[in-house]
C-alpha positions as CSV (number, residue, x, y, z in Angstrom):
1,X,10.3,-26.3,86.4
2,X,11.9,-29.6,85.2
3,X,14.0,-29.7,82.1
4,X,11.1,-31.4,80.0
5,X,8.0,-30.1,81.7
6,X,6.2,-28.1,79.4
7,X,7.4,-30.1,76.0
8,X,3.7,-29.3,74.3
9,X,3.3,-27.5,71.2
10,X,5.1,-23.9,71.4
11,X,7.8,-24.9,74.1
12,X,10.6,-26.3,72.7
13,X,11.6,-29.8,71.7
14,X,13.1,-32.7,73.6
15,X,16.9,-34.0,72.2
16,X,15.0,-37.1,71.0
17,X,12.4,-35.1,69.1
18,X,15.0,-33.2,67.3
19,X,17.5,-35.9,66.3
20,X,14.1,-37.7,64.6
21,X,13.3,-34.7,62.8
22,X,13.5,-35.0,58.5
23,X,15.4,-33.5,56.3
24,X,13.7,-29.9,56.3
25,X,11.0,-29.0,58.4
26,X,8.4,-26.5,58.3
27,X,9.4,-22.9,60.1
28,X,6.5,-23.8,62.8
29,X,8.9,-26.4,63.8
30,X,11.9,-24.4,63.2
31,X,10.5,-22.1,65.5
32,X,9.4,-24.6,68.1
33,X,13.2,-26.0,68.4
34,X,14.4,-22.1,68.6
35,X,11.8,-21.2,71.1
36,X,10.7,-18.5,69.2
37,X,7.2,-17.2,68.4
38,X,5.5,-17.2,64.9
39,X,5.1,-13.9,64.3
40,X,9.2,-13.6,65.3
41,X,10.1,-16.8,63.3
42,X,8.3,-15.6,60.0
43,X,9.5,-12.0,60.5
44,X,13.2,-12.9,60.4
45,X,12.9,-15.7,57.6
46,X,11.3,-12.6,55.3
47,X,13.9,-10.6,56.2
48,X,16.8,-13.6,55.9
49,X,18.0,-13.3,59.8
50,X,16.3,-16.7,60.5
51,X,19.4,-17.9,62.6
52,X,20.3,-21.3,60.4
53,X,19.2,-22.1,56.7
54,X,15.8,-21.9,55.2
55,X,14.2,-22.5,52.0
56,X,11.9,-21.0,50.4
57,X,9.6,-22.8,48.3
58,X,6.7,-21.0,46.4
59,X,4.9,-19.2,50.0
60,X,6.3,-21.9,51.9
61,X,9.6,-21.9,53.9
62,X,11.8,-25.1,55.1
63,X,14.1,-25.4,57.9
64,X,17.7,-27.2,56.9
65,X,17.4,-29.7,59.9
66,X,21.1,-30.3,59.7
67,X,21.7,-26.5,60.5
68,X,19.2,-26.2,62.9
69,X,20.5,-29.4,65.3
70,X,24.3,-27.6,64.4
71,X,23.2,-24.2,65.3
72,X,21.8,-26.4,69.3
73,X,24.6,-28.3,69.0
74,X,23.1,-31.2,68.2
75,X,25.0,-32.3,65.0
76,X,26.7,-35.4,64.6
């Protein structure tokens, strides 16, 4: 399989895609760049082992985008 076969939602995220992400993203995308699943990604944000930064807002949770392209390597 090529690097960027299989980009759909659930498989990961391209360089580009990340780098244009905001500020704080939702945990689905959190877990999208992470490759992990939703169950996995909401089990270790509860249990604050999510492996970068995350917010929680009211029931909501936010992904510090900063930490998450550090954490790939990604930061500038």
């Amino acid at each position: 399989m090529r690097e960027n076969e299989g980009l759909g939602r659930g498989c990961g995220m391209s360089r580009e895609e990340l780098l244009g992400l905001p500020v704080s993203v939702d945990l689905e995308t959190g877990n999208r760049a992470l490759g992990l699943g939703r169950s996995k990604g909401y089990e270790l944000a509860k249990r604050g082992l999510y492996p970068c930064r995350v917010l929680r807002l009211g029931n909501a949770y936010r992904v510090v985008t900063a930490d998450l392209l550090s954490l790939l390597g990604l930061a500038a």
